[in-house]
C-alpha positions as CSV (number, residue, x, y, z in Angstrom):
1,X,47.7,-1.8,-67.5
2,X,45.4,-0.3,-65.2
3,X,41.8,-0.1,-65.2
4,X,39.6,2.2,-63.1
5,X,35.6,1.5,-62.5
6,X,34.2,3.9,-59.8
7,X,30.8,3.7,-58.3
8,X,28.6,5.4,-55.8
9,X,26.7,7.9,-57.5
10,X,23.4,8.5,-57.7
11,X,20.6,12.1,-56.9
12,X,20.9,13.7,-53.4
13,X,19.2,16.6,-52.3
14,X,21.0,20.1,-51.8
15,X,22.8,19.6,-48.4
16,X,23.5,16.3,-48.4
17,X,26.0,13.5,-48.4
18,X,27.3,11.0,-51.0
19,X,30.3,8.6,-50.9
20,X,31.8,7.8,-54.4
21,X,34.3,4.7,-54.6
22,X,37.3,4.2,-57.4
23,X,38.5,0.7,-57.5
24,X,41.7,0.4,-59.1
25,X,43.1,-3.3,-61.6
26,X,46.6,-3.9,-62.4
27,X,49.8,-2.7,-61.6
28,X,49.0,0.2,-58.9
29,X,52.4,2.0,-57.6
30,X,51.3,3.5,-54.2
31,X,54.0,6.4,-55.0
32,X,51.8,8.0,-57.7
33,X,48.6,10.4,-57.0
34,X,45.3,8.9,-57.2
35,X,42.5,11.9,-57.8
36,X,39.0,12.8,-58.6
37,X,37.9,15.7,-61.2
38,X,34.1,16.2,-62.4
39,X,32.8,17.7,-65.2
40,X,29.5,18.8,-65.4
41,X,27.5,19.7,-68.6
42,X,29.1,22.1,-70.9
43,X,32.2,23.1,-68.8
44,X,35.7,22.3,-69.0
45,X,36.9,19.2,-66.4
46,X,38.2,20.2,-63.6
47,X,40.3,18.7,-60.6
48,X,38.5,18.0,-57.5
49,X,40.6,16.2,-54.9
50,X,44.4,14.2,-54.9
51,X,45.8,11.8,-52.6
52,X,49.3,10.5,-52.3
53,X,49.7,7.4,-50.3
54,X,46.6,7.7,-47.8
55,X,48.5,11.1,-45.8
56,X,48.8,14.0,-48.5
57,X,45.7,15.3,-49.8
58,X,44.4,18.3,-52.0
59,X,41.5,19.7,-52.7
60,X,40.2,22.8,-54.8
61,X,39.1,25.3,-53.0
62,X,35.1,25.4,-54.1
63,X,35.1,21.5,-52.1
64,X,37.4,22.0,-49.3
65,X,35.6,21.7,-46.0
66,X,33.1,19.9,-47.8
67,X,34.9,16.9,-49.3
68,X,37.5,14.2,-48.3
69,X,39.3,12.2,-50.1
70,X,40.7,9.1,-48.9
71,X,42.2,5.8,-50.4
72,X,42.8,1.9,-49.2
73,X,45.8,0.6,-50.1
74,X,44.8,-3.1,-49.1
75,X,42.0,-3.0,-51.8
76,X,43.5,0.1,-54.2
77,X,40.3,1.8,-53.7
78,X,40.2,5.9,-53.4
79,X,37.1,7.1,-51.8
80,X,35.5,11.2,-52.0
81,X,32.8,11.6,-49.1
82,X,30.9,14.6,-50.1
83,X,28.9,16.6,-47.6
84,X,27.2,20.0,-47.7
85,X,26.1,19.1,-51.8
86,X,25.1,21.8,-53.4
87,X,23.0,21.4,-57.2
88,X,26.8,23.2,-58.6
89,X,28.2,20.3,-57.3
90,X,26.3,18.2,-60.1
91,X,28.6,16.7,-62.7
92,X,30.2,13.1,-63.8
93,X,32.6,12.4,-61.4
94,X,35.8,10.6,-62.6
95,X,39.0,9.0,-60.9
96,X,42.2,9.1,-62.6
97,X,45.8,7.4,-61.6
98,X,48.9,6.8,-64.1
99,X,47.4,8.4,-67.1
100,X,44.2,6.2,-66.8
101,X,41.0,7.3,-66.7
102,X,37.7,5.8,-64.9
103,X,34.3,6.2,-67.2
104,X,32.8,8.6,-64.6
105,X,29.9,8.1,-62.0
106,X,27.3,10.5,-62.1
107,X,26.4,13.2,-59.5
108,X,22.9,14.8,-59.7
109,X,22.2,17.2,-56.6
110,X,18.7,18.7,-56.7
111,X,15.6,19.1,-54.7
């Protein structure tokens, strides 16, 4: 089984930057897509940023230019640097790989 904890988040100010960290447990297959989605209060979840291996990477378009994704083999950890924040970027932040879930770090951007 696999277990996800991420980390990382915490209250930034519009215009900053935030690094949020998803350590992976178990049996990790580098073949399959590790990715980020958020989901802030009262709306739908929504995808944020994949990664396949550390090369191919996607992001939606209300984050691209803004956020990278990135991921460690050596410690199955998937990283999302965020820069340019902006108080709609404020939601729970969660990591998913192989049909597991994290339990979410959360992401508070205001002044």
């Amino acid at each position: 089984q696999v277990q996800l904890v991420e980390s990382g988040g915490g209250l930034v100010q519009p215009g900053g930057s935030l690094t949020v960290s998803c350590t992976a447990s178990g049996t990790i297959f580098r073949r399959y897509a590790m990715a980020w989605h958020r989901q802030a209060p009262g709306k739908q979840r929504e995808s944020v940023a994949s990664i396949i291996s550390c090369t191919y990477t996607n992001y939606a378009d209300y984050v691209k230019g803004r956020f990278t994704i990135s991921r460690a083999h050596a410690n199955n950890t998937v990283y999302l640097q965020m820069t340019s924040l902006k108080p709609e970027d404020t939601a729970v932040y969660y990591c998913t790989t192989q049909g597991t879930w994290g339990q979410g770090t959360q992401v508070t951007v205001s002044s």
